[in-house]
C-alpha positions as CSV (number, residue, x, y, z in Angstrom):
1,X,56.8,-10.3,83.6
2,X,57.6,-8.2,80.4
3,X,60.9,-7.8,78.7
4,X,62.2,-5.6,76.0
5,X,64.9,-7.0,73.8
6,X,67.9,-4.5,71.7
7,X,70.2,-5.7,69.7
8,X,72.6,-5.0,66.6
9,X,72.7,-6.4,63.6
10,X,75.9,-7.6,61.5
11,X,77.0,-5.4,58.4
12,X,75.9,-7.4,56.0
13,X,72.7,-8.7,57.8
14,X,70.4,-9.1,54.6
15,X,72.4,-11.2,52.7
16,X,73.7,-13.5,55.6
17,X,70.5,-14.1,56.8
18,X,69.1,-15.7,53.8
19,X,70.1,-19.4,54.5
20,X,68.4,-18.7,58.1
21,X,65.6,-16.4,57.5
22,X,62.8,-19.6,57.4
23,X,64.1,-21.3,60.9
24,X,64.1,-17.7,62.3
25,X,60.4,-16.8,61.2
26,X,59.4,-20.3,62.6
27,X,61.1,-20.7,66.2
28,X,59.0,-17.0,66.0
29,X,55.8,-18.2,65.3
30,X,56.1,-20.9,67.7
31,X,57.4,-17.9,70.2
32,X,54.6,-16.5,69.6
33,X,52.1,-19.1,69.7
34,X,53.3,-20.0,73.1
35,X,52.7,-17.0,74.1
36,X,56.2,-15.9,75.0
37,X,57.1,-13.1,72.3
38,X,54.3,-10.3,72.2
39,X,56.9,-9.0,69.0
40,X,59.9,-8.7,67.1
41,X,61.1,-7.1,64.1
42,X,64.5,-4.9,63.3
43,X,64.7,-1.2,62.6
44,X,63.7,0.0,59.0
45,X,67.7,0.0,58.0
46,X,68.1,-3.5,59.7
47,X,70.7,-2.4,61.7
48,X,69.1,-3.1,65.2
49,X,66.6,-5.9,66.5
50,X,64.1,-4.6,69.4
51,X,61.6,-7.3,70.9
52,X,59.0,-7.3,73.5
53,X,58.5,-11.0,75.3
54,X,56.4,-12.2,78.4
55,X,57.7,-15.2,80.7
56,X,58.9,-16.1,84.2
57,X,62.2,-14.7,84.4
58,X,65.1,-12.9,81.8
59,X,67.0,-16.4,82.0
60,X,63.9,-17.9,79.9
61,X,63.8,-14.9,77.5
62,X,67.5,-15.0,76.9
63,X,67.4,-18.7,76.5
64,X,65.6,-18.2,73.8
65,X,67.5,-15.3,72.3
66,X,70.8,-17.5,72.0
67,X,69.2,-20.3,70.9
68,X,67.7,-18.5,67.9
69,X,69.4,-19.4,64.4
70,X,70.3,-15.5,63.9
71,X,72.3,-15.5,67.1
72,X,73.8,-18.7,66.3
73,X,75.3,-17.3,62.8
74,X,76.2,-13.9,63.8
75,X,73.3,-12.5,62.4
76,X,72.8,-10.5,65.8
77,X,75.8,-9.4,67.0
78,X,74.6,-7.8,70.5
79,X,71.7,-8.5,72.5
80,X,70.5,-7.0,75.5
81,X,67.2,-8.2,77.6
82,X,66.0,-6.0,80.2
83,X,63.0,-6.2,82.6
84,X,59.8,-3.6,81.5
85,X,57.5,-2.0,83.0
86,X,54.4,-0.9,80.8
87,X,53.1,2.1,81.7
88,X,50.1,2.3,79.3
């Protein structure tokens, strides 16, 4: 199944993120290498986070989300995963 992810960032995301920014972009990559996240990036003001992932279940996807360093900090402040249905 496909899942979108949306989320906010906190004010002051670009500084607060710096000590984090490395174990983000890894636990990513990995993501990503497993096969899991299809991609992830934030709007061009980094004030939101949107995602697209592929597992079993939204439990597995979240899991993930609130494990991830950024989370963890309060670098996202809001998350939402949602089931998706591509069209094209």
């Amino acid at each position: 199944m496909k899942f979108v992810l949306w989320g906010t960032y906190c004010a002051d995301a670009l500084e607060r993120r710096t000590p984090f920014r490395e174990e983000h972009l890894e636990g990513l990559r990995r993501q990503q290498e497993e096969g899991v996240l299809i991609t992830l990036g934030p709007t061009e003001a980094s004030t939101h986070v949107f995602g697209i992932y592929e597992a079993e279940n939204q439990a597995a996807v979240e899991a993930l989300v609130h494990n991830d360093v950024y989370w963890r900090n309060g670098i996202w402040t809001a998350v939402e995963v949602h089931p998706w249905i591509q069209a094209f």
